[in-house]
N, C-alpha and C positions, 0 to 999 in steps of 0.2 A: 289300685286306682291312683292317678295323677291328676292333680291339679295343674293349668296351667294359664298363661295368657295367648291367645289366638293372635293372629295376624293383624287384627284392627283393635288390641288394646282389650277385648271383653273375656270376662272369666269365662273359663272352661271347663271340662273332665272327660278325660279319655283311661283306657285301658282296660281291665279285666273286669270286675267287680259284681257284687252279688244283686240279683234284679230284685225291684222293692215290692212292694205288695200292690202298691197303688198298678202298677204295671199288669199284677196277674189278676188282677179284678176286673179290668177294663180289657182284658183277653175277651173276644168277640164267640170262642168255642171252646169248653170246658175242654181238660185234659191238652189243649196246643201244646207241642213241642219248643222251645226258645233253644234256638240255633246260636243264636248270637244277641248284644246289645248294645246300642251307642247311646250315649247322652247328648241334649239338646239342648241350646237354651232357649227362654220361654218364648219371642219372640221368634225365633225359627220356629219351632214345634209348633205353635198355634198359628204363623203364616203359612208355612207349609202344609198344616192339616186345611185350613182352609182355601187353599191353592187349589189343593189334589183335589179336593172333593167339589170344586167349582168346577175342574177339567173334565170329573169322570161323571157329573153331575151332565154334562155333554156329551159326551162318548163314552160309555160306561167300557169300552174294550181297549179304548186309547190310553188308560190311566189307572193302576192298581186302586183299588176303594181304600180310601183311608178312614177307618174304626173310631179311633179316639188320641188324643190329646191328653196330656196333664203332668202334676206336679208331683217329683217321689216325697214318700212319708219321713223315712228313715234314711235322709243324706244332711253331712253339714253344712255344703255346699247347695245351694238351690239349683236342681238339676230336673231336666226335664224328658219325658218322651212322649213318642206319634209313634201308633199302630195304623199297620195297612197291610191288604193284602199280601202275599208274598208271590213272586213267577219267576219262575227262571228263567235268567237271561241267555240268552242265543249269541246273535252275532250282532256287533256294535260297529259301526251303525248300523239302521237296516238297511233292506235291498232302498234305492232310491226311488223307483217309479211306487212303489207300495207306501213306503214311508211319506212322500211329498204327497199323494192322494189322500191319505188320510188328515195330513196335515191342514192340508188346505179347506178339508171337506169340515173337520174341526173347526176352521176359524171360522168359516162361513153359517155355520150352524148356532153358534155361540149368540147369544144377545146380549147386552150389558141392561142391567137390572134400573137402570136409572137412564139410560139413553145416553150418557154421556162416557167420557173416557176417565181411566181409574179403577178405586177398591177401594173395598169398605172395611179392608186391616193392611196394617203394613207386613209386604212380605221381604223374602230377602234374597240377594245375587251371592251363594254361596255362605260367609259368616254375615256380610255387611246389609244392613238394612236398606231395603229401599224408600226412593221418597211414594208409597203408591196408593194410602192413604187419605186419598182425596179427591172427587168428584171435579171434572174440568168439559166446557162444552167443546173448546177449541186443542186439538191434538197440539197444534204449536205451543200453545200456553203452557199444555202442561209437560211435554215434553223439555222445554226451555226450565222448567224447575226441575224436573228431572235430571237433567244436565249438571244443571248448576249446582244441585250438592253434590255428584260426585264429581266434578270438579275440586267443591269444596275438601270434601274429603280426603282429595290426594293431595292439595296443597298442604292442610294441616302434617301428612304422612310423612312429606318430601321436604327436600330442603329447596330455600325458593329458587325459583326460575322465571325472572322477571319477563323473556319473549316467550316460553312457554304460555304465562300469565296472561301474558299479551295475544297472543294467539285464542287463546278460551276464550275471554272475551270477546273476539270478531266473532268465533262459533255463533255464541249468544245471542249476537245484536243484531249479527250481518245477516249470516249462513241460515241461522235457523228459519228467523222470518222469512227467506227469499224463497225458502226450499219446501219449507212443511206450513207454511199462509198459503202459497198457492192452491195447498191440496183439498183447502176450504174457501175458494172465493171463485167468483165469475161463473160462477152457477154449479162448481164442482164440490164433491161432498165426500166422506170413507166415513166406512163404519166403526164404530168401537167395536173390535175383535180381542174375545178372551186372549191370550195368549200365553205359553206356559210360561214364557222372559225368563230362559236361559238353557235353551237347547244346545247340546254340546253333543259329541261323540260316546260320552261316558254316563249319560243319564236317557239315553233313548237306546231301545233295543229290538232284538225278535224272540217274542215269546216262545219259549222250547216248546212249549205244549199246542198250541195253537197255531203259530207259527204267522202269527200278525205282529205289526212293529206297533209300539207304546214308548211311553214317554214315562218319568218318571220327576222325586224331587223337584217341584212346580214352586215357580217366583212370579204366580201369575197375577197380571190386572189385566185392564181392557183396554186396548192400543190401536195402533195405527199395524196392521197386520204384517205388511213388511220389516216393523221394529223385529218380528221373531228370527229373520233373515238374518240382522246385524251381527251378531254371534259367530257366523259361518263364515264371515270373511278374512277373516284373522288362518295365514299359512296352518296355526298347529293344529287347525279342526280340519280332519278326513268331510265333515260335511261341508266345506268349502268347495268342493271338489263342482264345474261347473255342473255336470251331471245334473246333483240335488238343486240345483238354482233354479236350472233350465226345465224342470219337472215340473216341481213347485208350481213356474210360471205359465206354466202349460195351463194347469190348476186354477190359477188363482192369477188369473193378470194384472200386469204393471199400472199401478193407478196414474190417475192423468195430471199432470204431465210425465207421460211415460217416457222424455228424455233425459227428465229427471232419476229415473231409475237409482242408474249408479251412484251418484253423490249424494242420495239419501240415504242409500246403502251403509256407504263411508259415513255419515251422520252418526246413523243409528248402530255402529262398529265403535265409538270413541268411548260408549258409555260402558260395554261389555268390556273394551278391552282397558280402560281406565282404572275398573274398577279392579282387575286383574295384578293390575299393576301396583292397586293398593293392597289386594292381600296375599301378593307372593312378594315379601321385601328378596334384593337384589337379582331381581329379573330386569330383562331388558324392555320390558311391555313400555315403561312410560316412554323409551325414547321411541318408540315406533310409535307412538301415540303422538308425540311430539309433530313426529315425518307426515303422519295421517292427518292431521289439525292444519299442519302448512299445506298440504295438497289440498285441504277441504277448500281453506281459503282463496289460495290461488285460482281456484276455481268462480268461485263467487265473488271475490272482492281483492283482486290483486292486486290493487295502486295502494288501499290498507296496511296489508300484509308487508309491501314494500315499504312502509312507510315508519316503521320500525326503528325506533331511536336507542341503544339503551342508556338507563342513566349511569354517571359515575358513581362505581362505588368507593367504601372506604379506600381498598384498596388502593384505585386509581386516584382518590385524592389524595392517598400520600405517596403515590408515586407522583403525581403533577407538582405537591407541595417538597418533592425530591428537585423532581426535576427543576423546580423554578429556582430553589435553594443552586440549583450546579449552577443554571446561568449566572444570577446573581454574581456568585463568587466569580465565574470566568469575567464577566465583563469588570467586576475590582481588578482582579489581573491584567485584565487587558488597558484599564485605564491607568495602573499604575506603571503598567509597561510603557503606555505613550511619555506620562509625566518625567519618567527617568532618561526616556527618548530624548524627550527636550531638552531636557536639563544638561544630557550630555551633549546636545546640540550646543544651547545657548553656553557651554565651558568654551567648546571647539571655536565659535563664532571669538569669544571673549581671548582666547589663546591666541585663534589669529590678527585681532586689532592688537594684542600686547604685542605680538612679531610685527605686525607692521610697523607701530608704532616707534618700537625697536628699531628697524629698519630704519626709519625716517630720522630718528634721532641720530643713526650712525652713519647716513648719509649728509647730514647739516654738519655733524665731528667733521665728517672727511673736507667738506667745500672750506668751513673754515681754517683748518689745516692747510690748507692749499690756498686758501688766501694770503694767510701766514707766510709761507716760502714764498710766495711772488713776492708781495710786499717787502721780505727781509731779500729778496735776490733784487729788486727796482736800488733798495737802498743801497746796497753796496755796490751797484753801477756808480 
């Protein structure tokens, strides 16, 4: 067995180890065979137990039944598991006309227990916890909190990125209200649809035995139905593929403003692929996240987006307090070059009054000299 720390900082355990009692007690059929076993911690295990059983609680064929939850007796490490059915998986993804029908026939089927959007435990987007613990009337609202911790979360992860930062931001304030206010006002309404929140390629399949496509590991609350799309748009999902979109929407059509489509698409893509970006360190996900946040805005608020200052940092203040330091000196240089300019001016200027001066005085020598011989040649006439 290994202990270790996960991708967001939280204890873990992985590897071989001998299954605890608590596990074979809570076995749903005497004598079960145990093929294999992973550890969980408690927050996955009990979000995900109660995900699964919310999904299949609606489609009992869409979603393995998950049995039980709980804590082992004999670890020193606090480690956790979830029993659920077992099916063998087929082929990943499924076919897409089969898979987007059920999908859709799922969402539509679903009620939320309170009428509003949310859940009533937190579940999680892989290791990281979501914000989904919380009852909201308004999908913008609580979407916009949703956002915003995992936003949070990656700034904490990363090192800063002040128009990154800057960019989340306009998401928040601009994007969000202009894109998902619309889809509640002027007489327009969506449902809170359960939704698994976090359909990927590798956790939905076709059951070998039956040969129906399911879904499995559930990060589910009750949303805005096209949120389960956002997933699919990122290149390294096979359900990207327009195929699965254009099925779906067969299915399940584009809420109104349905030219909004696309760029709520992109919305509800920043939070799947963000959060990606926080638990695979050195991926490239944040910077396409980065690409997708500028598109988002350019879209909705581009004089914003342009408007983009950044501040100086240390660095650039001690390159400015370099730079000012060169001038400074050049212009001592330069002024101490004029002063020596002059100085060898006002020599030159002083050199030549001493030569004239000169001049003048060996010109008045000569005139009297030559007064001298007249005067001494008058006289000896």
């Amino acid at each position: 067995m290994i202990a270790r720390t996960d991708g967001i900082g939280q204890f873990a355990v992985e590897g071989n180890f001998e299954l605890d009692q608590a596990v074979v007690e809570a076995l749903p059929i005497p004598g079960t065979e145990i093929l294999s076993a992973h550890a969980y911690g408690i927050i996955m295990s009990q979000g995900q137990f109660e995900a699964d059983k919310a999904i299949h609680a609606v489609s009992a064929s869409f979603c393995p039944k998950p049995h039980a939850w709980g804590q082992y007796r004999n670890s020193e490490i606090p480690t956790y598991f979830l029993l659920a059915d077992f099916r063998e998986i087929g082929q990943q993804p499924p076919d897409a006309i089969r898979f987007t029908l059920q999908l859709a026939d799922f969402h539509k089927k679903s009620v939320s227990p309170t009428g509003k959007f949310g859940f009533h435990i937190t579940t999680c987007h892989g290791k990281a916890a979501q914000l989904t613990d919380l009852w909201d009337d308004s999908w913008e609202s609580l979407y916009t909190k949703q956002l915003a911790h995992t936003f949070d979360a990656d700034k904490q992860k990363h090192p800063d990125w002040p128009e990154f930062e800057y960019r989340k931001k306009l998401v928040l304030e601009k994007c969000i209200p202009r894109l998902l206010g619309r889809l509640q006002s002027e007489g327009r309404s969506i449902k809170p649809c359960l939704v698994h929140g976090n359909i990927w390629d590798q956790n939905t399949a076709t059951d070998m035995e039956t040969g129906e496509p399911f879904v499995f590991d559930g990060s589910a609350f009750y949303a805005h139905n096209e949120y389960e799309l956002g997933n699919w748009r990122s290149p390294r999902h096979r359900l990207g593929s327009k195929t699965y979109i254009r099925n779906y929407k067969r299915s399940f059509p584009a809420s109104e403003p349905e030219d909004d489509w696309d760029s709520r698409n992109l919305l509800y893509s920043l939070r799947f692929n963000t959060c990606a970006a926080t638990l695979i360190p050195g991926s490239n996900y944040r910077e396409h996240v980065f690409e997708d946040v500028g598109e988002l805005c350019s879209r909705i608020c581009p004089d914003d987006l342009a408007a983009f200052k950044p501040e100086p940092s240390e660095d650039d203040d001690a390159s400015t307090g370099e730079n000012a330091k060169d001038e400074e000196e050049e212009e001592e240089e330069e002024e101490e070059e004029e002063e020596e300019e002059e100085e060898e001016e006002e020599e030159e200027e002083e050199e030549e009054e001493e030569e004239v001066e000169e001049e003048e005085e060996g010109e008045e020598e000569e005139d009297g000299d030559n007064e001298k011989l007249r005067s001494d040649g008058e006289d000896s006439d």
